[in-house]
C-alpha positions, 0 to 999 in steps of 0.5 A: 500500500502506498504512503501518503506525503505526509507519512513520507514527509511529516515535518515537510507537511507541517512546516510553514515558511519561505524556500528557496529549493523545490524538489520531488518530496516538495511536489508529492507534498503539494499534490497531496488531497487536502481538506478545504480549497487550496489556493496557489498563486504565482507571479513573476518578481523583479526586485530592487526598483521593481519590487513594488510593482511585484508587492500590487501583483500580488495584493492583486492575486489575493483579491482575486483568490478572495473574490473566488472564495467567496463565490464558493461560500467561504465566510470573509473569516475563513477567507481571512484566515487562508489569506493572511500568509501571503498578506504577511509578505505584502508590508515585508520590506525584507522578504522583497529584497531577496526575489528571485525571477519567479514567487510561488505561494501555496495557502491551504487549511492551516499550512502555507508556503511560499517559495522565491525560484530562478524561474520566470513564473505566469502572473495567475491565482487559482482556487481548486481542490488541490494546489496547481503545480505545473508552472513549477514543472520546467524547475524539475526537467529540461533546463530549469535548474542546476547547482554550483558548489563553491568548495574552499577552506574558508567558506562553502557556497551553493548556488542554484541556476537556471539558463538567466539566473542564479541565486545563493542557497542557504547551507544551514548544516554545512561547516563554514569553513575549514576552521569551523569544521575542525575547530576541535582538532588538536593540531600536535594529535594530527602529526605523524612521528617516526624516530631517527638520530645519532650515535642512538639519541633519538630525535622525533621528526613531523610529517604532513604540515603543507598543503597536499601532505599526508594530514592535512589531506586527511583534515581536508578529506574529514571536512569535505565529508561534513560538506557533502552531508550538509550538501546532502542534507540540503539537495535531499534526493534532487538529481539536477546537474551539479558542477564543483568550482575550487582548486584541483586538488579539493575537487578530487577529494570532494569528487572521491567523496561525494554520494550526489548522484547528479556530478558533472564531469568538468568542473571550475578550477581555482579558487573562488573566494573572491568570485561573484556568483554571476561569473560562476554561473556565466562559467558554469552554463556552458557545462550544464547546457548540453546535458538538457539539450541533450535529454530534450532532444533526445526525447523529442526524437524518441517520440517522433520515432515511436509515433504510430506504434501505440506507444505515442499519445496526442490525445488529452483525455488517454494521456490523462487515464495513462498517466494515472496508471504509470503508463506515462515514461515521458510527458511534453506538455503546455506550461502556459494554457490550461485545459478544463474537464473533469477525471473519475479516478474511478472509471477513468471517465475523461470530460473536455470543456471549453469553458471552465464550470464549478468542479473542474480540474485543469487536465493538463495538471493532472495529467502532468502530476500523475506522470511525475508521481509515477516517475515519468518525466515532465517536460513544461513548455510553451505551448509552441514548443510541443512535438505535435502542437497538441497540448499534451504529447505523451510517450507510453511505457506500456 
């Protein structure tokens, strides 16, 4: 029997704040049915000189989340109470100097969260039974997201990026640097003797002092695994494109160490203490973008390839039945549109509409949640982008 997310996830499921990193335990909480209407509300944000005008998009996503409660029959303290962490943000003056391109918040019965994201995200609210995902899907494939960890004895950065932006994430359980990790260390214990002398009067001699000698290779190794387990604790089970910055010799031992399962090969040589984090990640692109290209186009040419095999779907409505049975491998679908229906879990009934009616599910989320649960692969884009011009073409497993 399958786990709910809050069984997998209780202290995710409980917890109320604002992120900076999403991932799969992110989504499956998301996904998961609540109680009460669910209320997502998505914008793009600009900061500095624009942060003011993102503040009135998002007053202006609120009374447009309020108007819609109300039309479904909730009290104005019910609605108030739903309302109010994103409220909060609005007279935040600190919460609107650190955006990033994209803000996300999710408000539901008594459980909120915002998350600020290196993507550009539709300027939308939606009140639904559940929250509504998809503008977040294009973070989890294709070439949304990849990570750079500054590696350096005196302090460790991590940095997310997409193709035109980067932002720093907060390391909590990683050592500041290497005095801080070892700060414990008792030097004299590190050192290794072996005893020579003259005419039998022995005289102890150190080993190991400079860089690249036997301790301080070992010192060096002890605080790169205490990087890598914050590193881990941090990226959880994200498998998106990492690419290590640091002199030669600390990216070898991190390399030997690491259990990130989503390593690229080149890495950024040098220090990169005194580097910008937009210079890393001009440095970096160049590693990480033929990675996505490549998973793309690899898809889209298996998908041409399958077609008229049975194993292709252009049809919404089949793609909607097969990627809630785990037939789904691969999922291209429209970002920017939505499509109004309705889905029986039960019998696998399938309604379009045209216009959306009280009770409708958006297909295309649907759709699209069901592949991702199911560890299909989502690709989120334009709706001009779609291998077929459909507004769903899928790749079937069975």
């Amino acid at each position: 029997m399958r786990t709910s997310a809050k069984e997998r996830h209780p202290r995710m499921y409980a917890s109320t704040g604002v992120f900076d990193l999403l991932g799969r335990d992110d989504i499956e909480v998301l996904t998961e049915p609540r109680d009460g209407p669910c209320v997502s509300l998505f914008l793009p944000t600009h900061g500095g000189i624009g942060a003011e005008r993102d503040r009135i998009h998002l007053k202006n996503l609120i009374a447009e989340a309020k108007t819609d409660l109300r039309l479904r029959g909730l009290r104005e303290p019910q609605i108030r109470q739903l309302l109010t962490p994103a409220a909060d943000h609005l007279d935040d003056a600190l919460f609107w100097e650190r955006t990033s391109r994209g803000l996300a918040l999710f408000l539901g019965p008594a459980w909120s969260r915002s998350y600020r994201l290196p993507i550009e995200l539709p300027n939308r609210a939606i009140v639904a039974r559940r929250f509504q995902v998809r503008p977040l899907f294009p973070l989890l494939s294709d070439d949304g997201r990849f990570y750079v960890l500054a590696l350096s004895q005196n302090v460790i950065r991590l940095l997310i990026g997409t193709r035109n932006d980067v932002h720093e994430v907060d390391l909590a359980k990683t050592p500041g640097g290497l005095r801080d990790a070892l700060r414990y260390d008792d030097p004299e214990k590190d050192r290794r003797y072996h005893i020579i002398g003259r005419q039998g009067a022995p005289t102890p001699i150190s080993h190991g002092r400079g860089i690249g000698g036997e301790v301080d290779k070992e010192r060096i190794s002890r605080y790169l695994r205490l990087v890598d387990a914050g590193l881990i604790d941090v990226l959880r089970d994200e498998r998106a494109p990492l690419v290590l910055a640091g002199p030669d010799y600390e990216l070898a031992i991190f390399r030997a160490i690491t259990r990130y399962p989503g390593l690229v090969e080149e890495g950024i040589p040098g220090s990169p203490d005194r580097v910008r984090a937009e210079t890393l990640h001009a440095r970096a692109w160049p590693l990480v973008a033929p990675i996505f290209q490549q998973a793309r186009h690899d898809a889209t040419a298996r998908y041409r390839q399958l077609e008229g095999t049975g194993k292709t779907s252009a049809d919404l409505a089949e793609t909607v039945r097969a990627a809630h049975r785990g037939q789904v491998d691969v999922l291209f679908v429209w970002v920017d549109e939505e499509k109004w229906g309705t889905f029986d879990h039960a019998t696998g009934r399938v309604t379009t509409r045209d216009v959306r009616r009280p009770g409708d599910e958006d297909l295309l989320e649907l759709a699209a949640v069901g592949t991702f649960l199911n560890r299909g692969t989502v690709y989120a884009v334009p709706s001009h982008g779609m291998p077929d011009g459909a507004a769903s073409a899928a790749i079937l497993r069975f």
